[in-house]
VEXDREN-2710 file (C-alpha; in Angstrom, 1 decimal):
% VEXDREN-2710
k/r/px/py/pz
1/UNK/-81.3/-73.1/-29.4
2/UNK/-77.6/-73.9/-29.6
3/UNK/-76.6/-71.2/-32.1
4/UNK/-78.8/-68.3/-30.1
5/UNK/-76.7/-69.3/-26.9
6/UNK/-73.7/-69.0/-29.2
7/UNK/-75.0/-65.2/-30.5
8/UNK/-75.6/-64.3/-26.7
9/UNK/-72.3/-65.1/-26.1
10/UNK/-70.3/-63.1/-28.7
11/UNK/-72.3/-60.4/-28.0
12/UNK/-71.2/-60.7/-24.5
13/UNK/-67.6/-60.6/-24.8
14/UNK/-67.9/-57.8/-27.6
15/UNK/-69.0/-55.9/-24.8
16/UNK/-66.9/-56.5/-22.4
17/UNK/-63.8/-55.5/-24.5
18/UNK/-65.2/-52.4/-25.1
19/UNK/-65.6/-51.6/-21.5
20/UNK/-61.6/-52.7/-20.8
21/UNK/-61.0/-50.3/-23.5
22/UNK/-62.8/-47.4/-22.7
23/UNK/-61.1/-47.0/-19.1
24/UNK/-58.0/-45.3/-18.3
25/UNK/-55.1/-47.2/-16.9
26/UNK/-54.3/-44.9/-13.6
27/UNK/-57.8/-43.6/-12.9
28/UNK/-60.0/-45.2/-14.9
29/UNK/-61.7/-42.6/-16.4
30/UNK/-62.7/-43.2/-20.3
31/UNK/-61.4/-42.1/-23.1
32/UNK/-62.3/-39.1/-25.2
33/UNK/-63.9/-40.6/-28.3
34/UNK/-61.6/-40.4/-31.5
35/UNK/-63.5/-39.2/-34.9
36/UNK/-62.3/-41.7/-37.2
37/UNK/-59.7/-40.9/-40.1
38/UNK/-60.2/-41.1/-43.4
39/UNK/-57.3/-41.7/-46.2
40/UNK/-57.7/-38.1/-47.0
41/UNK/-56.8/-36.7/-43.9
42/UNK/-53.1/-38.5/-44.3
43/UNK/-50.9/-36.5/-46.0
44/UNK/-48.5/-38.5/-48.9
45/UNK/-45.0/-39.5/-47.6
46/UNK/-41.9/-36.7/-49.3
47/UNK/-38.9/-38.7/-50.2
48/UNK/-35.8/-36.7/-50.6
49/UNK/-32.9/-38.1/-52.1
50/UNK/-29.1/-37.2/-51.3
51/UNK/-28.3/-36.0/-54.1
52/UNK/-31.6/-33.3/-54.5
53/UNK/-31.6/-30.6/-53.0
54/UNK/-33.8/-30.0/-50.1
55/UNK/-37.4/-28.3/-50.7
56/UNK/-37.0/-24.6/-51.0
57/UNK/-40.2/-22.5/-48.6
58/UNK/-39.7/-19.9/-45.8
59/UNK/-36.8/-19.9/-44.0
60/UNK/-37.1/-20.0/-40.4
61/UNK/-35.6/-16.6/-38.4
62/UNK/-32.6/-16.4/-37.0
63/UNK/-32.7/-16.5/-32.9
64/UNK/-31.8/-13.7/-30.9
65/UNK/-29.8/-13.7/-27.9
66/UNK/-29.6/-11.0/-25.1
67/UNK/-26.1/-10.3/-24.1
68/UNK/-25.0/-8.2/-20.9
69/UNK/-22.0/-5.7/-22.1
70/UNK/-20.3/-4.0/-19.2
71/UNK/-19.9/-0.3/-20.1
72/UNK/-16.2/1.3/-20.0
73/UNK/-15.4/4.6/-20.0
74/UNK/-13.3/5.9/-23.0
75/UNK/-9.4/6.5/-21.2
76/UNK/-8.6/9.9/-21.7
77/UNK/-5.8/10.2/-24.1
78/UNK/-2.1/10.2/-22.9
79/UNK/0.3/12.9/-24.1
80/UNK/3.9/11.7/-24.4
81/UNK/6.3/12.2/-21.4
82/UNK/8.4/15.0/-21.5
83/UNK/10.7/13.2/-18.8
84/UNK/12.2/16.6/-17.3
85/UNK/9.0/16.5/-15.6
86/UNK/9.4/13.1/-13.8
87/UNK/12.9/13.4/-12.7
88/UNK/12.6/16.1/-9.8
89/UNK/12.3/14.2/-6.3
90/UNK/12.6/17.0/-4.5
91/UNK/9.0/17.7/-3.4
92/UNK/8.8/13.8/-2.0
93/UNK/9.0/14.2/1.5
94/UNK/10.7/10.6/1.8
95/UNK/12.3/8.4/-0.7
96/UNK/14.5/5.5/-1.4
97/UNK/16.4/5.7/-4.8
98/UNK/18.7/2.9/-6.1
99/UNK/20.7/3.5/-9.6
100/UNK/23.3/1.2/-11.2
101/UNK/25.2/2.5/-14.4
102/UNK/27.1/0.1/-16.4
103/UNK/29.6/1.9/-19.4
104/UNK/31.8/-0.3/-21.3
105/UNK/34.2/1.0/-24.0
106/UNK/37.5/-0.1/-25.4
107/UNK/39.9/1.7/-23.2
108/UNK/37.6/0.5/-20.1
109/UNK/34.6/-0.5/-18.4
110/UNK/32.9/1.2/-15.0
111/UNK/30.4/1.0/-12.8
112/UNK/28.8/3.2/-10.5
113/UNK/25.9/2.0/-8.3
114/UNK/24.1/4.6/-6.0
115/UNK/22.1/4.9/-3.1
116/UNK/20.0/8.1/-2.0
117/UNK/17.8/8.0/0.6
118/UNK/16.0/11.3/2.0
119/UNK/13.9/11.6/5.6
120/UNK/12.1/14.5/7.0
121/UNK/13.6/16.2/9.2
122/UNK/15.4/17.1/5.9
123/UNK/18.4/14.2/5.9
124/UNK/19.8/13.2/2.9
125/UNK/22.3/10.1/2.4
126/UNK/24.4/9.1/-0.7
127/UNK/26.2/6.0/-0.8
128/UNK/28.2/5.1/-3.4
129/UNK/30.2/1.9/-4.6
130/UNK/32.2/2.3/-7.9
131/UNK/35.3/0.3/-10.4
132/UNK/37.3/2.3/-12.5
133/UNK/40.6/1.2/-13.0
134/UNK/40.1/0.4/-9.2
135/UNK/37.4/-0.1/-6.5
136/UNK/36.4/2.6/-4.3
137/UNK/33.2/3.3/-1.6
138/UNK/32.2/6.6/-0.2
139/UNK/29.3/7.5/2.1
140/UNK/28.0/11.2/2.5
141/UNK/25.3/12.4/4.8
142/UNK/23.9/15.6/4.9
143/UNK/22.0/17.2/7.9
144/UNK/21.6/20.7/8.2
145/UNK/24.4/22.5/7.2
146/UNK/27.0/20.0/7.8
147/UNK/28.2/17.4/5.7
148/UNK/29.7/13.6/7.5
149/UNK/32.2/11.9/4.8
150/UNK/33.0/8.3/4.9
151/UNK/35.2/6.7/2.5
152/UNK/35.1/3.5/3.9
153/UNK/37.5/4.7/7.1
154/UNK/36.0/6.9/9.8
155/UNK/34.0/9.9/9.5
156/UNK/35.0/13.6/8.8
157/UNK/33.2/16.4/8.8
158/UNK/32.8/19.4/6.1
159/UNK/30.5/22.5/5.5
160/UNK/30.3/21.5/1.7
161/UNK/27.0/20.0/0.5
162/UNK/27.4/17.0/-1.6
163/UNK/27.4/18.2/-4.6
164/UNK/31.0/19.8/-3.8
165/UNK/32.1/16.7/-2.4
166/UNK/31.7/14.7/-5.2
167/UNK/33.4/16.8/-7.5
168/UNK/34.5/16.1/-10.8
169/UNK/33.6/12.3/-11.1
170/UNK/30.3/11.5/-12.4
171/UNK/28.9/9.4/-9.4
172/UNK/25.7/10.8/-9.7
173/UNK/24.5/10.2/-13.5
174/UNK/21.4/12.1/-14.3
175/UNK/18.4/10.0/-15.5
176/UNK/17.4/12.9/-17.7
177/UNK/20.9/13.4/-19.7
178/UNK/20.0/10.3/-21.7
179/UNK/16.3/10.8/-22.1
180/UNK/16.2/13.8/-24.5
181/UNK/13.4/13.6/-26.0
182/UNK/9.4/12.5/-25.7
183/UNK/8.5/9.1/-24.8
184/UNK/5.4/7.5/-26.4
185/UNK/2.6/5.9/-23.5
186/UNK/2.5/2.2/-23.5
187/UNK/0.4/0.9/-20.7
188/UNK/-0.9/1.7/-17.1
189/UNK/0.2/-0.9/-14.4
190/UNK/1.2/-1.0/-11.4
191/UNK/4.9/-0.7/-9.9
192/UNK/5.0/-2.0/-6.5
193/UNK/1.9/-0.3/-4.6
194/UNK/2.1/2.5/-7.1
195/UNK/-0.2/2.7/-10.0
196/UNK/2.4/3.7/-13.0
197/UNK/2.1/4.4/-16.9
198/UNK/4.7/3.2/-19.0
199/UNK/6.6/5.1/-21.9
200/UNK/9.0/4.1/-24.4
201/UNK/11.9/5.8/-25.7
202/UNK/13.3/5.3/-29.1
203/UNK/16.9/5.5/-30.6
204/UNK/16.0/8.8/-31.8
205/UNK/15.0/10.1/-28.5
206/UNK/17.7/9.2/-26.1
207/UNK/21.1/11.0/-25.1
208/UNK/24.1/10.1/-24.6
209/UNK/25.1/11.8/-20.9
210/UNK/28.3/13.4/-23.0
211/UNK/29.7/9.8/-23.0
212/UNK/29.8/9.6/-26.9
213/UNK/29.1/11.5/-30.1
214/UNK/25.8/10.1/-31.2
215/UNK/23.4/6.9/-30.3
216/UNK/23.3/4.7/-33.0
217/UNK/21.2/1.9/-31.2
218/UNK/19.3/1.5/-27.9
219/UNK/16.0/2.2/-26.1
220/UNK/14.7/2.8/-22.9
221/UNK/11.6/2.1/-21.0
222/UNK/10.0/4.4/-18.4
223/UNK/7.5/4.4/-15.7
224/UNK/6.5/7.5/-14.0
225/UNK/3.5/7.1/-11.0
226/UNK/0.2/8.8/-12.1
227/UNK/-0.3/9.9/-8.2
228/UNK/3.1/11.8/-7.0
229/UNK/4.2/12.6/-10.9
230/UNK/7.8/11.2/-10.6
231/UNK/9.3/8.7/-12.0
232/UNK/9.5/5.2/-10.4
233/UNK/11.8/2.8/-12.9
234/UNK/13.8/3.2/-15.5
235/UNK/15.7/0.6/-17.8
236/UNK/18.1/1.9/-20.3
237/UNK/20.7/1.0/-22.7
238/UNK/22.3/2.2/-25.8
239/UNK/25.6/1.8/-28.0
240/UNK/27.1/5.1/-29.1
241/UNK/30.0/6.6/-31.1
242/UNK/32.7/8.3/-29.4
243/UNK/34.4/8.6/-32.6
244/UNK/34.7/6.9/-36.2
245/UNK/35.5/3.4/-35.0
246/UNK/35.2/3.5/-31.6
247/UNK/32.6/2.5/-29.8
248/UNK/30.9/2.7/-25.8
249/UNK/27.6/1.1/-24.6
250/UNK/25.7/2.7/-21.3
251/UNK/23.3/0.5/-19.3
252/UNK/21.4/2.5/-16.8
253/UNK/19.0/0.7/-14.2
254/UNK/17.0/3.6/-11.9
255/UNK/14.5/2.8/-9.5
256/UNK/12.4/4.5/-6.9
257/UNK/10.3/3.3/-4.1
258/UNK/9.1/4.2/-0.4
259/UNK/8.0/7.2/-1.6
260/UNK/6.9/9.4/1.4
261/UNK/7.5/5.9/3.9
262/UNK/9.3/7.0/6.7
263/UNK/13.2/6.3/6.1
264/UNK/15.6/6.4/9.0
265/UNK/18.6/7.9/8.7
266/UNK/21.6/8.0/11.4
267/UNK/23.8/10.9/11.6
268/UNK/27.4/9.5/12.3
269/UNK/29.6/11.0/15.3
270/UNK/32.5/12.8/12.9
271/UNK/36.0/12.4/13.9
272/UNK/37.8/15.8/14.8
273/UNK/40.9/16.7/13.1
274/UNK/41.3/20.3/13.1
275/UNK/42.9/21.7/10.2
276/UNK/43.2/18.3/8.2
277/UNK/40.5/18.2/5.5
278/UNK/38.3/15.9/4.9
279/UNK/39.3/14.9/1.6
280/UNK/42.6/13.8/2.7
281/UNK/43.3/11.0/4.3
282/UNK/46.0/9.6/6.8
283/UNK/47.7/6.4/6.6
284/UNK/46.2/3.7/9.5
285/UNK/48.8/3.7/12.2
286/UNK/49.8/8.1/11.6
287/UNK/51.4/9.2/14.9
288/UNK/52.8/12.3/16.0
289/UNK/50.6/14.6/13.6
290/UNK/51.4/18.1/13.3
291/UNK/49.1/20.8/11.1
292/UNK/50.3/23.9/10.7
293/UNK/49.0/26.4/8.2
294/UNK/48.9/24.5/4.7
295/UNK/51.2/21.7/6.1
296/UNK/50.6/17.7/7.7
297/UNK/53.2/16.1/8.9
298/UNK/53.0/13.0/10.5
299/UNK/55.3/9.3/11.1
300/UNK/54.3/5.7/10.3
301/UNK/55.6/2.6/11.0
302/UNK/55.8/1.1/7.2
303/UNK/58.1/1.7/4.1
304/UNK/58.1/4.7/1.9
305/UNK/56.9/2.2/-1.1
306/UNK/53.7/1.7/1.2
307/UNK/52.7/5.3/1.8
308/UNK/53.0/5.9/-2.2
309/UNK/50.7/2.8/-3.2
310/UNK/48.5/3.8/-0.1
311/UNK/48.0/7.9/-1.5
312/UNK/48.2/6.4/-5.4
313/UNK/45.2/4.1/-4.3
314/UNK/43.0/6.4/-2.1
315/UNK/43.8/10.1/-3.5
316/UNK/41.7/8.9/-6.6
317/UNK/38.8/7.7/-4.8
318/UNK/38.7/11.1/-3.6
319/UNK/38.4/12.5/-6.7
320/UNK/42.1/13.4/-6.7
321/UNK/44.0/13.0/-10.0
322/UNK/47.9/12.0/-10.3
323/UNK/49.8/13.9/-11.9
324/UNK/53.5/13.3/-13.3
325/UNK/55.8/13.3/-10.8
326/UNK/59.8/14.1/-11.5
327/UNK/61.4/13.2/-8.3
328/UNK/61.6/9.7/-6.5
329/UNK/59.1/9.3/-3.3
330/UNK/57.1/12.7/-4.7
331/UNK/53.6/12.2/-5.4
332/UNK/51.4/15.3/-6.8
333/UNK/47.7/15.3/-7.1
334/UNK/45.0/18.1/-8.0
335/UNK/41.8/18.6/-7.9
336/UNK/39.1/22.1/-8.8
337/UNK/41.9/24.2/-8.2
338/UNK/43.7/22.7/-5.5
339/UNK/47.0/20.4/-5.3
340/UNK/48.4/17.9/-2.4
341/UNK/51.9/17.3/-2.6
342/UNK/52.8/14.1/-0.9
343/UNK/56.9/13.8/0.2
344/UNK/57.9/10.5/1.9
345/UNK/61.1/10.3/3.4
346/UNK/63.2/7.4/5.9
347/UNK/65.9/7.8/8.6
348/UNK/65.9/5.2/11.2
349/UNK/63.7/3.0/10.6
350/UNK/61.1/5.7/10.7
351/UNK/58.8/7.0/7.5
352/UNK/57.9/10.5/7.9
353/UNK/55.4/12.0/5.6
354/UNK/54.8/15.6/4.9
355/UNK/51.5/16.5/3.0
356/UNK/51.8/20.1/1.4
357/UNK/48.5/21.8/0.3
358/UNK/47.9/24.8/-2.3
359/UNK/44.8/26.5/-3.3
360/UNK/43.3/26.5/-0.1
361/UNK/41.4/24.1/1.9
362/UNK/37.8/22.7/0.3
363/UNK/35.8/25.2/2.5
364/UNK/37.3/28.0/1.0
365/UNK/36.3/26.9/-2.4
END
């Protein structure tokens, strides 16, 4: 009796394991049934040492990726610059041009900077500061047919177009008389607002302005705008040979910009001096002044020594040259033909000064 109370009992629990088993532990549902496994299902265990290699089968394909490429368009290919092509400004109806030229050689060393600016209504200014064996500034603007000149005094008038005015001195270098040759594209970029390809000059391509014999170093670097065609910056610089042993270097700096901004020009009130050109100047404090035919005469207040250091400085700046002079208080200058003769004499206290011209006056030229 004991050990059938005993049986019922195992049997009992036995079940009710089974049950606890067979439910799920969220929902309580049962349990798929699991076939049993048998020791031959179970594959045997691969041990791979270090030092074998690994098990040689299939190997597995390389992954693909898909990659976006943005398509560019080939750039059309660039011919060199031929720079004659770039330097004409004249078809801009407005500009702003700045240029500083640096030449150094044994005997001395110059600079010339420059300012043009041209407006429509056609005006054209030119401003220029310059040291060559002394320090001069002169000013021209040109409206219609009439020409206002400033040397840093008051302003004269002249029917001569600036060109004329300026004479023999080399106040206006030309860009393109150092850039002989081709210049090989670099780059596109931009230059201000202006989109601008950039070219390179070699040794081999550059001139030398008639400032030396031959370049035997240098380079130059130009950018030219790929909407107007001109160009809108140039750096330069190059040593040269004027002769066995002697050397010069040029450095050029050229830039262009407000192209076809409006630019405001001013057109000065000229002074009038009838008969007294505008090329030659008078001494601050002149009084009674006389012009008649190819002769000024006129008195001043200071020394003789005075009015020569006065004409010796400010005959140059206007592109007069000195030439030897034999007599005491004489000075003689020339210039494209013409010649000023300056005689400086003193009686009581007074300096009288007589200024003699030959070769006609610069509007005859």
């Amino acid at each position: 009796m004991r050990r059938t109370f005993f049986l019922l009992l195992l049997i009992a629990l036995i079940l009710g394991g089974c049950q606890i088993v067979g439910m799920d532990r969220n929902k309580g549902a049962e349990t798929p049934e699991t076939p049993p496994v048998t020791p031959a299902d179970v594959p045997a265990p691969t041990l791979i040492r270090e030092t074998e290699p690994p098990p040689t089968g299939t190997p597995l394909p390389t992954p693909t990726y898909t990659v976006e490429v943005e398509t560019v368009e080939p750039v059309e290919e660039v011919s060199p610059l031929d720079f004659s092509s770039a330097s004409d400004l004249s078809h801009l109806d407005s500009y702003r041009l700045t240029q500083r030229a640096l030449r150094v050689s044994e005997e001395e060393k110059s600079v010339i900077e420059l300012t043009r600016e041209v407006s429509r209504p056609r005006v054209v200014r030119l401003a220029f500061a310059f040291t060559n064996g002394g320090t001069g500034h002169m000013e021209i603007i040109r409206a219609a047919d009439t020409s206002y000149v400033t040397f840093g005094e008051e302003w004269r008038s002249t029917s001569l177009p600036p060109e004329a005015i300026v004479g023999e001195r080399n106040w206006m270098p030309d860009p393109a008389d150092f850039l002989e040759g081709v210049g090989e594209y670099v780059s596109e970029g931009r230059i201000g607002d202006l989109r601008a390809r950039h070219y390179h000059y070699d040794q081999d391509t550059l001139g030398t302005g008639g400032h030396a014999a031959e370049v035997v170093e240098g380079s130059a670097d130009v950018w030219v705008s790929t909407e107007h065609q001109v160009y809108l910056k140039i750096l330069l610089h190059w040593k040269g040979l004027k002769e066995p042993g002697r050397t010069i270097t040029y450095q050029m700096e050229s830039v262009v910009h407000d192209v076809n901004a409006p630019v405001g020009i001013e057109v000065p009130a000229a002074a009038d001096r009838p008969g007294i050109p505008y090329d030659v100047p008078l001494m601050p404090g002149a009084r009674e002044v006389s012009v008649r035919d190819d002769l000024i005469t006129f008195d001043v207040g200071v020394s003789p020594q005075d009015v020569m250091s006065f004409y010796t400085q400010h005959m140059p700046v206007r592109s007069w040259r000195l030439t030897e002079s034999r007599m005491p208080l004489l000075l003689r200058f020339v210039k494209r033909g013409r010649a000023v003769s300056v005689l400086i004499r003193s009686q009581g206290g007074v300096t009288t000064v007589v200024l003699v011209q030959e070769g006609g006056k610069p509007e005859d030229m």
